[in-house]
C-alpha positions, 0 to 999 in steps of 0.5 A: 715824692721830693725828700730834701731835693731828691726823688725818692719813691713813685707817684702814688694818689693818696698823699697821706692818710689819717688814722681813721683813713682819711684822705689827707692833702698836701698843705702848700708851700711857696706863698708869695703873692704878686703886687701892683708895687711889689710890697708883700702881700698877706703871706710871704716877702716883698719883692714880686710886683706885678709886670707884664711877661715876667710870670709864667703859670704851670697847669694841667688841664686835668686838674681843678685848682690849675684850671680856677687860676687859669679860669682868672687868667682868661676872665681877667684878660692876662693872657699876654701878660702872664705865659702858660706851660700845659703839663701832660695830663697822665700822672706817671711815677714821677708825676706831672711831666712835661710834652709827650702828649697832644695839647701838653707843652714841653718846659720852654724855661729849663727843658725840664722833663718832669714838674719836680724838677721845676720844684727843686729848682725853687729849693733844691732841698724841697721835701713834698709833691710837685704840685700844680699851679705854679706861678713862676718868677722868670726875672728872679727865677724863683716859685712866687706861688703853688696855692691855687687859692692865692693864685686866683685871687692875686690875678684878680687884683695884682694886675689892675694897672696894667689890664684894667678891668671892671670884673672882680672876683673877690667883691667887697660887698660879698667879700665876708661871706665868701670867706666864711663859705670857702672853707666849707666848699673847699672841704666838703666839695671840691676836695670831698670829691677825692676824700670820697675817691681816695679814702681807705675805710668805709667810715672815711668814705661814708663821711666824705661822700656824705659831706659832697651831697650836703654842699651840693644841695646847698648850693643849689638851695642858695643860686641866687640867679645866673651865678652864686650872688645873682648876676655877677660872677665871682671866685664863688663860681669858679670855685663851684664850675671846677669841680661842678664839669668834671663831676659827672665824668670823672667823679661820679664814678671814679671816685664813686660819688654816685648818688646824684649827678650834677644833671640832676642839680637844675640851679647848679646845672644852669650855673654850670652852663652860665660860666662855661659860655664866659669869653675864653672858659671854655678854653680852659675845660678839656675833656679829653685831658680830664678823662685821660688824667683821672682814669690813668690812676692805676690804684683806681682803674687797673687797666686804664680804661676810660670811658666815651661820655657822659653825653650830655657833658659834651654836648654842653661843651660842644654848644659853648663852643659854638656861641 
């Protein structure tokens, strides 16, 4: 990681653990949001309005909170607007780098070999991980944002003038209700899944894994149809299908959270199935990246060997890609 502007030590997965060996994540920290006028939006300063190829977005193609912003890139037709720089999807000993791998992009802005240079670029003194996304200001040449959370819903809204669309992710009528359910879903699955992986005590894992299932039945008591809120798709979904396409290849084994696979959830299944057959989603989910990136991890697959299926993922993808 970064102390004050420096590498200082190899990647390692667990970022911070609590007393009781609970897996602990980075809190985000570049928080400016992107307007249509540039005026400041609900964290961070002024100064970042909404222009068509000014903002660049760093993924990884592994990753879920990458690929929910580059989900809204595609859903709400920003892909000339706002230009996307691929990480490779193994992380090394000093993180995410650039190029070396096929379908990862070398660093087009600074010839940057790793995305800890990107950070200390933004603040030479950053002290933290260099995580992804990254929304990237190429005018000020500043970070705007490395909160995926913010990320998708400023694309849902910032950009509205220059591409007009009738999609929103972030509906006023379902807006209370998606906030009351976000934390949970963020806590219990979309990161219980690597509290589940990453936890050092039985006590941290059983209640992680315990919180994984729990958001899992729930979900798939609450589908009210097509997508969570019936037959609109909103950030609800692309919350849920990120962490839904990696479970039953990465996650049920990896991370062990192997009491039920996402096949065995009929409603969350056809949820799945519903978003990934959107325009241009199925762009976004890349297998072959997923696989390599997660069972690359030394402290949970020593040898590094990955495995061949699951079968019924693939062939998901390979249907979505022929509709």
């Amino acid at each position: 990681m970064l102390v004050d502007g420096k590498w200082t030590d190899n990647w390692q997965p667990v970022q911070k653990a609590d007393d009781k060996g609970r897996f602990v994540r980075q809190t985000s920290s570049f928080r400016n949001w992107i307007t249509p006028d540039g005026s400041a939006g609900p964290t961070g300063d002024a100064g970042f309005k909404a222009e068509a190829g000014r903002y660049r977005l760093y993924v990884a193609l592994i990753c879920p909170w990458a690929c929910r912003a580059l989900m809204a890139r595609k859903l709400k037709g920003l892909e000339e607007l706002i230009p996307v720089t691929v990480v490779n999807p193994t992380l090394g000993d000093q993180g995410w780098q650039f190029g070396g791998y096929d379908g990862a992009d070398q660093d087009p802005l600074f010839g940057a070999e790793y995305m800890h240079q990107i950070y200390t670029r933004a603040d030479p003194h950053f002290t933290g991980r260099a995580t992804v996304p990254v929304l990237w200001d190429m005018k000020q040449n500043v970070m705007v944002n490395n909160e995926s959370a913010d990320i998708l819903r400023m694309l849902d809204s910032a950009f509205e003038e220059l591409v007009p669309s009738d999609l929103r992710l972030y509906p006023t009528e379902h807006a209370a209700e998606i906030d009351a359910l976000n934390p949970r879903l963020y806590d219990l699955f979309n990161n219980g899944v690597y509290k589940s992986g990453f936890a050092s005590s039985q006590e941290a894992y059983d209640e992680a894994v315990d919180g994984v299932f729990a958001m899992l039945d729930e979900m798939e008591e609450r589908i009210a149809g097509d997508f969570f809120f019936g037959d609109k798709l909103t950030e609800v979904d692309i919350r849920l299908f990120v962490t839904l396409i990696r479970f039953d290849a990465a996650y049920h084994g990896l991370f062990k959270t192997n009491r039920k696979r996402i096949a065995d959830y009929p409603k969350l299944s056809a949820l799945m199935e519903h978003v990934l057959t959107l325009p241009g989603v199925v762009e976004t989910v890349n297998m072959d990246h997923i696989t390599r990136g997660y069972y690359s991890v030394k402290a949970l697959n020593p040898l590094g060997i990955r495995p061949t299926g699951p079968a019924h993922v693939e062939a998901l993808l390979t249907k979505a890609r022929a509709a």
